[in-house]
N, CA, C and O atoms as a CHARMM CRD file, in Angstrom:
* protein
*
  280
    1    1 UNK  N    -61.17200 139.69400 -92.77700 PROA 1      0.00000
    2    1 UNK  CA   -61.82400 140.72400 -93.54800 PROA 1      0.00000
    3    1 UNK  C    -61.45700 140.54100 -95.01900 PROA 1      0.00000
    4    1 UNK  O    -60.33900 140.14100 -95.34200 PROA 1      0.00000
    5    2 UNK  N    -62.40600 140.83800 -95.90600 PROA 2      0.00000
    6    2 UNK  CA   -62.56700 141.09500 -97.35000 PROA 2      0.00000
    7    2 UNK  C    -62.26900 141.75500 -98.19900 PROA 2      0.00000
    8    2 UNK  O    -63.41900 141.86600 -98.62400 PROA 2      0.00000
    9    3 UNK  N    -61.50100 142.54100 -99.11400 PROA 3      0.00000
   10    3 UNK  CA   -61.64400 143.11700 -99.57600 PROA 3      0.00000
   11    3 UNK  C    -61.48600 142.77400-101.19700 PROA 3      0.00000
   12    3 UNK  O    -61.24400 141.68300-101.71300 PROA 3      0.00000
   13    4 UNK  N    -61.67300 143.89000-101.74600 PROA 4      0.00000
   14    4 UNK  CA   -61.71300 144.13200-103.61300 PROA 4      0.00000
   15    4 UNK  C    -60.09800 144.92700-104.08300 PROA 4      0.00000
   16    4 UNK  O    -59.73500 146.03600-103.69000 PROA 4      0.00000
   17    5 UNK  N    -59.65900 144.40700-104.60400 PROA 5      0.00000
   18    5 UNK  CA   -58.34000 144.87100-105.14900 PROA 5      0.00000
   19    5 UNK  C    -57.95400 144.88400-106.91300 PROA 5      0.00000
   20    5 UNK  O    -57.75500 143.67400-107.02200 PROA 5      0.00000
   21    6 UNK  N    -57.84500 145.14400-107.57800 PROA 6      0.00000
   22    6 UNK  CA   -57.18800 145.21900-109.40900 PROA 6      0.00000
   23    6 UNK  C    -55.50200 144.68900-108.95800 PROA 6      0.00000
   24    6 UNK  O    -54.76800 145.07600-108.04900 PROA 6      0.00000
   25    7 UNK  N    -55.32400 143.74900-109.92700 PROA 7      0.00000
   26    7 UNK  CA   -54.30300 143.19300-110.16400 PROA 7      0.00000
   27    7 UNK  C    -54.20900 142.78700-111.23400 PROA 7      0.00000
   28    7 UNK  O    -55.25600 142.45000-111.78600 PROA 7      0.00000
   29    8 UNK  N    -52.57000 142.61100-112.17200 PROA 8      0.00000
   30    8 UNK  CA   -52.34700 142.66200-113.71300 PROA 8      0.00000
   31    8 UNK  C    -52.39200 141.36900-113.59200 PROA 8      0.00000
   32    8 UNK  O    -52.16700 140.59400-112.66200 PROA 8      0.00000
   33    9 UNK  N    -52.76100 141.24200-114.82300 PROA 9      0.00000
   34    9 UNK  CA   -53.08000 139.38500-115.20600 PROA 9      0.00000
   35    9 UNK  C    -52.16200 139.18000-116.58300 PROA 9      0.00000
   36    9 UNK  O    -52.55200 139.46900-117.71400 PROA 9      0.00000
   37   10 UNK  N    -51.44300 138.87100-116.39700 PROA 10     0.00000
   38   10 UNK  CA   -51.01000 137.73700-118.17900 PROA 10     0.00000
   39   10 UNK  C    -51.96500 137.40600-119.12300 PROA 10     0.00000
   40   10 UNK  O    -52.98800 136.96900-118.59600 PROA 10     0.00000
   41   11 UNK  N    -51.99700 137.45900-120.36900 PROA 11     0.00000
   42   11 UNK  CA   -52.97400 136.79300-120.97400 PROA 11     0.00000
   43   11 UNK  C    -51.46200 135.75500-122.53700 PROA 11     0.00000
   44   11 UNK  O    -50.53700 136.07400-123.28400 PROA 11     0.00000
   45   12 UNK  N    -52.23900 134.54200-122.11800 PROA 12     0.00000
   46   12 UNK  CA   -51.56400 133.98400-123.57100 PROA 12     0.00000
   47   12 UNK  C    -50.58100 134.45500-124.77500 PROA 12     0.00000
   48   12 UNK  O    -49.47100 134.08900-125.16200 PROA 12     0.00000
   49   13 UNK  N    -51.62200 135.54800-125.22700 PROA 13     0.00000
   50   13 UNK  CA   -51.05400 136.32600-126.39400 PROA 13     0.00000
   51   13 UNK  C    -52.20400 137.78800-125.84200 PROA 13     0.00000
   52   13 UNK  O    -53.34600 137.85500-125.38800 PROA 13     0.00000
   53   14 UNK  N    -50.93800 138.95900-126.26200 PROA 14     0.00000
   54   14 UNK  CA   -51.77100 140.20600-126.27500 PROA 14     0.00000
   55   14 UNK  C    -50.85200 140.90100-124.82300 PROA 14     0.00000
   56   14 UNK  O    -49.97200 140.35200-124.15900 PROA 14     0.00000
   57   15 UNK  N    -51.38500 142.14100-124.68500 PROA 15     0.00000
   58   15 UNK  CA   -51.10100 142.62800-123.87500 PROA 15     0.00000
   59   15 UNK  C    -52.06700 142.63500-122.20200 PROA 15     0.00000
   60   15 UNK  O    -53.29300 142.71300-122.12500 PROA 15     0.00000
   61   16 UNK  N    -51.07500 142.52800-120.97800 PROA 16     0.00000
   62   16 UNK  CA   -51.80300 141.71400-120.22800 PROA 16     0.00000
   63   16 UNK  C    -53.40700 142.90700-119.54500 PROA 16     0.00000
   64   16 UNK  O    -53.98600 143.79000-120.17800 PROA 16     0.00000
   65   17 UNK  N    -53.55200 142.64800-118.77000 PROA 17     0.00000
   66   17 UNK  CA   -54.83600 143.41600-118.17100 PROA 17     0.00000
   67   17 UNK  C    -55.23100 143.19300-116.72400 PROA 17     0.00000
   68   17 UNK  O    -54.77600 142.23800-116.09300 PROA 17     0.00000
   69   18 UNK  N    -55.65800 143.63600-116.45500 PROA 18     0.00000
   70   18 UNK  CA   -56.30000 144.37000-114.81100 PROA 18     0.00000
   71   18 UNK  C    -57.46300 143.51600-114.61400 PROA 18     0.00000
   72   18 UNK  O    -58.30700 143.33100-115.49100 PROA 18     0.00000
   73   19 UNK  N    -57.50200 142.92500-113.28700 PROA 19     0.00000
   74   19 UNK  CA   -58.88800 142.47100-112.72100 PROA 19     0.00000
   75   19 UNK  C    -58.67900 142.63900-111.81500 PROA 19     0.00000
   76   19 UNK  O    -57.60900 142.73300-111.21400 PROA 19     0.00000
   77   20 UNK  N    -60.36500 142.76200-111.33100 PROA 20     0.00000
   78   20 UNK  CA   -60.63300 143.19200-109.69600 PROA 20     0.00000
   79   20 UNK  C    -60.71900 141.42200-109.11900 PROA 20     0.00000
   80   20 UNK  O    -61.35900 140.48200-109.59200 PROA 20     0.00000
   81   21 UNK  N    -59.48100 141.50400-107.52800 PROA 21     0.00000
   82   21 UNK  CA   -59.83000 140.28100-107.70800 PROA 21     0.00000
   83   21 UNK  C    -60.17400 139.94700-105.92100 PROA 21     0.00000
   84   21 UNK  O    -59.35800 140.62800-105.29900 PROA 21     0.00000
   85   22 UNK  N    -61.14700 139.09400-104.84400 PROA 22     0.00000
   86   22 UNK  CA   -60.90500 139.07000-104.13300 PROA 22     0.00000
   87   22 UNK  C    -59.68600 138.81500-103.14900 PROA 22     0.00000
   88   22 UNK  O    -58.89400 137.91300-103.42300 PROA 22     0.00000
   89   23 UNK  N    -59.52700 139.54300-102.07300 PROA 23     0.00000
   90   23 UNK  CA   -58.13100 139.34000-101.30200 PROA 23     0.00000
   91   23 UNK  C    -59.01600 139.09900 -99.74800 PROA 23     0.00000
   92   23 UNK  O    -59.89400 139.86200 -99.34700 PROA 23     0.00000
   93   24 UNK  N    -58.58100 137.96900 -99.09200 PROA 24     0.00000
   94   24 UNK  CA   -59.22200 137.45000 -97.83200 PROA 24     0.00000
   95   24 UNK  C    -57.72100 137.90500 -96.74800 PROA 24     0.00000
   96   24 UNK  O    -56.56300 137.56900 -97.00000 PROA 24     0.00000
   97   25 UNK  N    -58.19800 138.77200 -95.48800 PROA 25     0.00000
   98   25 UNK  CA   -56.71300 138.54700 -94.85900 PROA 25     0.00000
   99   25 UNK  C    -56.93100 137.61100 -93.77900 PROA 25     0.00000
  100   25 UNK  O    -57.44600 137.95500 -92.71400 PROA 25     0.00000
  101   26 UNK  N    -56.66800 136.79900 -93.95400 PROA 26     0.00000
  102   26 UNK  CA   -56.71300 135.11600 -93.33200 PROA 26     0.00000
  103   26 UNK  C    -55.42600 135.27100 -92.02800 PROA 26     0.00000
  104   26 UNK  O    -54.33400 135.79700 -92.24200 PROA 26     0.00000
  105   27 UNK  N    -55.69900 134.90000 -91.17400 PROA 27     0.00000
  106   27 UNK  CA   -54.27300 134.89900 -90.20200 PROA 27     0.00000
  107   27 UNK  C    -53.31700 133.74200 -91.12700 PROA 27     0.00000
  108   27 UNK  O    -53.57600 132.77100 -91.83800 PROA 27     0.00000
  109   28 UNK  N    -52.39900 134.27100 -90.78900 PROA 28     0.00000
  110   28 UNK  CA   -51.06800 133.06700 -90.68900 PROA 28     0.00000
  111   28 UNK  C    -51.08500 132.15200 -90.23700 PROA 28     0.00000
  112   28 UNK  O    -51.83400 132.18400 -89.26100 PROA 28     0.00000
  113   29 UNK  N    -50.43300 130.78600 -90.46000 PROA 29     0.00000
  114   29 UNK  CA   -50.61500 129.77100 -89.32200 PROA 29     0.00000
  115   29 UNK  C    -49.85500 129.58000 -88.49000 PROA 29     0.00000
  116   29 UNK  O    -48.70100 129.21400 -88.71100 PROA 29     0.00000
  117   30 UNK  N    -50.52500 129.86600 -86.91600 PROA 30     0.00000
  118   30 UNK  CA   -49.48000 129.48600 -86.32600 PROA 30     0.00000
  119   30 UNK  C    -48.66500 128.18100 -86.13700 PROA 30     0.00000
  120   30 UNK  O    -48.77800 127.07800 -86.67300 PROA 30     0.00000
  121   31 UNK  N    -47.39900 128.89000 -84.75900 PROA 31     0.00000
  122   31 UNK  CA   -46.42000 127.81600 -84.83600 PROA 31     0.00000
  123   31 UNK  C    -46.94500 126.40400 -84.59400 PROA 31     0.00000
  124   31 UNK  O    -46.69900 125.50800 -85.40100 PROA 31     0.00000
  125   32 UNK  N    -47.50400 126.24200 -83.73900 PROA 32     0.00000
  126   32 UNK  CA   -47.98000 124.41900 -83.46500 PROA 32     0.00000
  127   32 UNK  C    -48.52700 124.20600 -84.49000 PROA 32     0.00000
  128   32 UNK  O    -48.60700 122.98300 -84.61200 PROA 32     0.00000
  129   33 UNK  N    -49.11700 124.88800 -85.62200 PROA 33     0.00000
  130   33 UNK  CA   -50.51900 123.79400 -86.42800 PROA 33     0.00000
  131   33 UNK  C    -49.01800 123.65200 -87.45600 PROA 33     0.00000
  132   33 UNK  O    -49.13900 122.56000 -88.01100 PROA 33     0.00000
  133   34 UNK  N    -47.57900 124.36000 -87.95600 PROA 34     0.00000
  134   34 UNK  CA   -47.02800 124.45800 -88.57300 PROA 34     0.00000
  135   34 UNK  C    -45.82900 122.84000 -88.03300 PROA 34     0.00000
  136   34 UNK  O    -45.29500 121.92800 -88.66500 PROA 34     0.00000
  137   35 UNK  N    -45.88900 123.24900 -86.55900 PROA 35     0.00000
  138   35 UNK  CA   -44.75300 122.14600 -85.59500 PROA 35     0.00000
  139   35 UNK  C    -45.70900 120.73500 -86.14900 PROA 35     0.00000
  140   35 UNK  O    -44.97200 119.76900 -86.34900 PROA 35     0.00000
  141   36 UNK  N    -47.05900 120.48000 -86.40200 PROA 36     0.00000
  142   36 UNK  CA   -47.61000 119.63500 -86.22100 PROA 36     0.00000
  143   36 UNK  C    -47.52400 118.93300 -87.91800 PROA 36     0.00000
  144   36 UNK  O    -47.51300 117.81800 -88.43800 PROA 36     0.00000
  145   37 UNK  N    -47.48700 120.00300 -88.23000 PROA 37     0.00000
  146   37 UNK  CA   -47.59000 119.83300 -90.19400 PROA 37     0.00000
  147   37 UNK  C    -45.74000 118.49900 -90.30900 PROA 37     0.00000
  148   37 UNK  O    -45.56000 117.31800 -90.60400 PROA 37     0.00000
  149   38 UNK  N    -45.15200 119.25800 -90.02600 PROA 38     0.00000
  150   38 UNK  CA   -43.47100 119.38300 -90.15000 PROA 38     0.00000
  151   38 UNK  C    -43.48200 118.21700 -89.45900 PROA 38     0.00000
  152   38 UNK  O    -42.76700 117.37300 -89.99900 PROA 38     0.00000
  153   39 UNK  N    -44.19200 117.73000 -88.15700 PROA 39     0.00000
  154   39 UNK  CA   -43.93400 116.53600 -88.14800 PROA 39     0.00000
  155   39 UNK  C    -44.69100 114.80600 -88.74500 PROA 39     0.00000
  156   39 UNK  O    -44.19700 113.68300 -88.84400 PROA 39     0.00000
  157   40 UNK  N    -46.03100 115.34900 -89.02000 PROA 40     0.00000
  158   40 UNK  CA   -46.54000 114.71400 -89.72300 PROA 40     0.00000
  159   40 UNK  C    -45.84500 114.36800 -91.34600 PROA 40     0.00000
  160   40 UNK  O    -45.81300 113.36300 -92.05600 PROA 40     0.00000
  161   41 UNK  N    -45.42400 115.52300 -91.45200 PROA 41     0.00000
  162   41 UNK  CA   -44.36700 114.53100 -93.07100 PROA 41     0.00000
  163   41 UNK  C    -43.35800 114.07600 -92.45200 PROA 41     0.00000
  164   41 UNK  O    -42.98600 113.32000 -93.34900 PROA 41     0.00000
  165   42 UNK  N    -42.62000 113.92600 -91.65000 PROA 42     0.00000
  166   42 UNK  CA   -41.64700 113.57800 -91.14300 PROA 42     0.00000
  167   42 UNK  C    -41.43100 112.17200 -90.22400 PROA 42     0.00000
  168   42 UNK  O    -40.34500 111.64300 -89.98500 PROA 42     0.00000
  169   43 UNK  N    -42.71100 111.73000 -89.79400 PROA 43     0.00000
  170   43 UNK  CA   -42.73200 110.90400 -88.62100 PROA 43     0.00000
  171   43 UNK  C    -43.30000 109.75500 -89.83800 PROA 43     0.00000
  172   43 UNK  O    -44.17700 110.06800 -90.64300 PROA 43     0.00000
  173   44 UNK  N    -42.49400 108.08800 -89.81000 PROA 44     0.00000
  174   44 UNK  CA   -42.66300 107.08400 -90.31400 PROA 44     0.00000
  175   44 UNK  C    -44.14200 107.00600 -89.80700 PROA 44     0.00000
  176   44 UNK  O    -45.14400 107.09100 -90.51800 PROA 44     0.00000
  177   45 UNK  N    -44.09700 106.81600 -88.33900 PROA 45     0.00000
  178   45 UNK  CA   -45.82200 106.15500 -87.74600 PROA 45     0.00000
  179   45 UNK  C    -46.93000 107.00700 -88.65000 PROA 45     0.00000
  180   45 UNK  O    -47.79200 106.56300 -89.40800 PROA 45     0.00000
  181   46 UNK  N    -46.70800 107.95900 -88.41400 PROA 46     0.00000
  182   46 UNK  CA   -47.66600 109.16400 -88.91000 PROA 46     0.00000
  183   46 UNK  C    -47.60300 108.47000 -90.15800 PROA 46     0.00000
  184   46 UNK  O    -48.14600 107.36700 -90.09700 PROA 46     0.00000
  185   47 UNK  N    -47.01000 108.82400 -91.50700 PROA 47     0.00000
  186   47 UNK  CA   -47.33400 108.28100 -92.48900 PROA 47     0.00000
  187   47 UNK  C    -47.69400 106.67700 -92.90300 PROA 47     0.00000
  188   47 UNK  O    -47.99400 106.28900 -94.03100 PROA 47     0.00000
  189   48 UNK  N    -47.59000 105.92500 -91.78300 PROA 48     0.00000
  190   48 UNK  CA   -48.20500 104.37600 -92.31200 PROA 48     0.00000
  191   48 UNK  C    -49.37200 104.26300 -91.39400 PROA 48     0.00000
  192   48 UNK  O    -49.62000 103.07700 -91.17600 PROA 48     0.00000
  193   49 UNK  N    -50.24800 105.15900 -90.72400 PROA 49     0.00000
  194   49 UNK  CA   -51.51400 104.52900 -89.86700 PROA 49     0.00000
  195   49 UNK  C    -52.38500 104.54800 -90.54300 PROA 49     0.00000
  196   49 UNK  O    -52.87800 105.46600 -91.19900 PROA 49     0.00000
  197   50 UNK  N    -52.65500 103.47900 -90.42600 PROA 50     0.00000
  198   50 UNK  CA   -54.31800 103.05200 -91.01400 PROA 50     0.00000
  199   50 UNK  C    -55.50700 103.50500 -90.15800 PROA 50     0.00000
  200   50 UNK  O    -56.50800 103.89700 -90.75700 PROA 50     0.00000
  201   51 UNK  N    -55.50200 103.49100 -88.88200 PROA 51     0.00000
  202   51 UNK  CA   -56.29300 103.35900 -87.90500 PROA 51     0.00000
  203   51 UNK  C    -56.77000 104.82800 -87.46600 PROA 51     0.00000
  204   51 UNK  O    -57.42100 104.96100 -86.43000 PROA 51     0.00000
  205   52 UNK  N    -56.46600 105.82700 -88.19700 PROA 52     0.00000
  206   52 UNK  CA   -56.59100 107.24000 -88.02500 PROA 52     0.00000
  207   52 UNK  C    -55.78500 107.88400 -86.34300 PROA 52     0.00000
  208   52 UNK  O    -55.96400 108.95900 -85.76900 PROA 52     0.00000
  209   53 UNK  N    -55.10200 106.97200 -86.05300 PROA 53     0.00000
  210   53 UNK  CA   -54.82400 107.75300 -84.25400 PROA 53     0.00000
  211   53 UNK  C    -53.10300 108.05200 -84.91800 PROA 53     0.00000
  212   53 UNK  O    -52.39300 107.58200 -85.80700 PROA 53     0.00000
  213   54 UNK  N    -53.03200 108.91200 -84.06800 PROA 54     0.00000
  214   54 UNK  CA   -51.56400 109.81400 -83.79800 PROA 54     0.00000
  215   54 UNK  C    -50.58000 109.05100 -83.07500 PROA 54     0.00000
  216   54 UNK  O    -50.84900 108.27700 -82.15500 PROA 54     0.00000
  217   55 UNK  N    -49.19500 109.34700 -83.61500 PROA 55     0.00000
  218   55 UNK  CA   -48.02600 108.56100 -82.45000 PROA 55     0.00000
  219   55 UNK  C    -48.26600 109.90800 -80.93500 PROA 55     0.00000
  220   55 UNK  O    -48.77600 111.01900 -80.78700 PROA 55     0.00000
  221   56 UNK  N    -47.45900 108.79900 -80.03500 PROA 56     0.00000
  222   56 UNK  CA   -47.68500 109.96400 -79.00600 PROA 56     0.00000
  223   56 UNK  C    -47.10700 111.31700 -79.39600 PROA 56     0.00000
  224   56 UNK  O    -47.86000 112.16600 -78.91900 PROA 56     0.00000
  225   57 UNK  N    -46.31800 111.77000 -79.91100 PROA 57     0.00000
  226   57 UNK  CA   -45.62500 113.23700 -80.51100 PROA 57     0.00000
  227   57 UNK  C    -46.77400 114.10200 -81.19700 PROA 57     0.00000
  228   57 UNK  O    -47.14300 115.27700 -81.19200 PROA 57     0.00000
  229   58 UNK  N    -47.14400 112.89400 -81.79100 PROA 58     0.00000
  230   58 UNK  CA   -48.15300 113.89000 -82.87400 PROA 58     0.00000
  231   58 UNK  C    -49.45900 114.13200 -82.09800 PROA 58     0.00000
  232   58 UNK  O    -50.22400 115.09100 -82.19200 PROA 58     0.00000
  233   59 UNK  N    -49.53000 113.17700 -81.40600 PROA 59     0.00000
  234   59 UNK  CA   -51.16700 113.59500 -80.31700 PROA 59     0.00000
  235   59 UNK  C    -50.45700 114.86300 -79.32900 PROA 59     0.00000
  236   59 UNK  O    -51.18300 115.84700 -79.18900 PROA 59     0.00000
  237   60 UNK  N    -49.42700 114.89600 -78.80600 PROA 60     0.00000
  238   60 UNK  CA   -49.06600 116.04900 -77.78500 PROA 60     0.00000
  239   60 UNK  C    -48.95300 117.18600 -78.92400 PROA 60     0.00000
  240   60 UNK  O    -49.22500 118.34700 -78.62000 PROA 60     0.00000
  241   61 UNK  N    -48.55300 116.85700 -80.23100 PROA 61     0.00000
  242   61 UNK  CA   -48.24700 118.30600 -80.75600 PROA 61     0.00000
  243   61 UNK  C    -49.82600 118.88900 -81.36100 PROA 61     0.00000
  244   61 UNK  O    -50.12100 120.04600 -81.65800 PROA 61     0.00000
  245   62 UNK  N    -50.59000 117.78800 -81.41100 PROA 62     0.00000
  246   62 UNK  CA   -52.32700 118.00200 -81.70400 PROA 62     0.00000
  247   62 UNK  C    -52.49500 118.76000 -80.72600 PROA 62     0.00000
  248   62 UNK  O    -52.38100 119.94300 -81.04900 PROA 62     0.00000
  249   63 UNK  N    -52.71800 118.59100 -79.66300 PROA 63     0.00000
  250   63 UNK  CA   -53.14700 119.27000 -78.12600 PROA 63     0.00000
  251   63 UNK  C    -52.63100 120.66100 -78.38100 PROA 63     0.00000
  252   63 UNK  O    -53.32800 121.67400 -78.42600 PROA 63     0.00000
  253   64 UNK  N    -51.03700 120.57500 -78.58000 PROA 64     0.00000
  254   64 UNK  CA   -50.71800 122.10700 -78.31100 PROA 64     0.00000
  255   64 UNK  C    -51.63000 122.90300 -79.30400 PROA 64     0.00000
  256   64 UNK  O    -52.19900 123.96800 -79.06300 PROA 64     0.00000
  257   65 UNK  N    -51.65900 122.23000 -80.39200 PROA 65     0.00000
  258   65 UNK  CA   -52.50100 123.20500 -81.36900 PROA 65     0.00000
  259   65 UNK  C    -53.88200 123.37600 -81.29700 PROA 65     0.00000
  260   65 UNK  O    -54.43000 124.38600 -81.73800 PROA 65     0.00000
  261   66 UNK  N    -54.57200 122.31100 -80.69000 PROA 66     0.00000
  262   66 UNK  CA   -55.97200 122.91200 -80.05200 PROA 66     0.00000
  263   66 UNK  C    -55.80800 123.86300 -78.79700 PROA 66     0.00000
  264   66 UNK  O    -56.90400 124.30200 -78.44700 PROA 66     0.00000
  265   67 UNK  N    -54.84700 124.26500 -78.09000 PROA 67     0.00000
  266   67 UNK  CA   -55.10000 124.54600 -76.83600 PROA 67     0.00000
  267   67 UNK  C    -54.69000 126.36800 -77.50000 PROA 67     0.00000
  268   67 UNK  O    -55.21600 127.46200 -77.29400 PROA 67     0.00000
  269   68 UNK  N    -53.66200 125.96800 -78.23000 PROA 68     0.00000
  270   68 UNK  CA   -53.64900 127.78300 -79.20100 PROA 68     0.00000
  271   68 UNK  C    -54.24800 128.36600 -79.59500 PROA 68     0.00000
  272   68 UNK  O    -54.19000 129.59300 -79.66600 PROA 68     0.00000
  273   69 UNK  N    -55.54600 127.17400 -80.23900 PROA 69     0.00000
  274   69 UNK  CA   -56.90300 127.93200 -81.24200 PROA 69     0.00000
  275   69 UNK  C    -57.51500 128.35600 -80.22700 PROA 69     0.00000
  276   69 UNK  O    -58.24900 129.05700 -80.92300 PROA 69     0.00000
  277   70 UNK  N    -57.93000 128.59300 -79.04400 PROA 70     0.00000
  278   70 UNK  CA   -58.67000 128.84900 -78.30100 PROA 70     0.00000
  279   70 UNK  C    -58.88100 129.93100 -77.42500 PROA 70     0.00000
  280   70 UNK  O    -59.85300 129.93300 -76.67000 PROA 70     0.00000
């Protein structure tokens, strides 16, 4: 959901000021798409494939996170 909110803004020079600004409430991400993030910077394979496919860790931790979205 959407909404309209005023929030103070900074300006350069001057005193700051108010805009209406959109606010989206987006879920959080969950834990697997986060387990999956954390290991993707982390895993050597993951960062040198050329070939677009996953080490096995990262394909099982893919799965868990499709099987959550659902």
């Amino acid at each position: 959901m959407t909404h309209v909110e005023w929030q103070w803004r900074e300006r350069s020079s001057g005193a700051p000021y108010r805009q209406r600004v959109s606010m989206s409430e987006a879920p959080a991400p969950d834990e697997e798409f986060l387990a999956l993030i954390e290991h993707e910077l982390n895993c050597t394979a993951c960062k040198v494939r050329t070939d677009g496919a996953f080490c096995p860790t990262a394909a099982e931790l893919v799965r868990a996170e499709r099987e959550a979205r659902r």
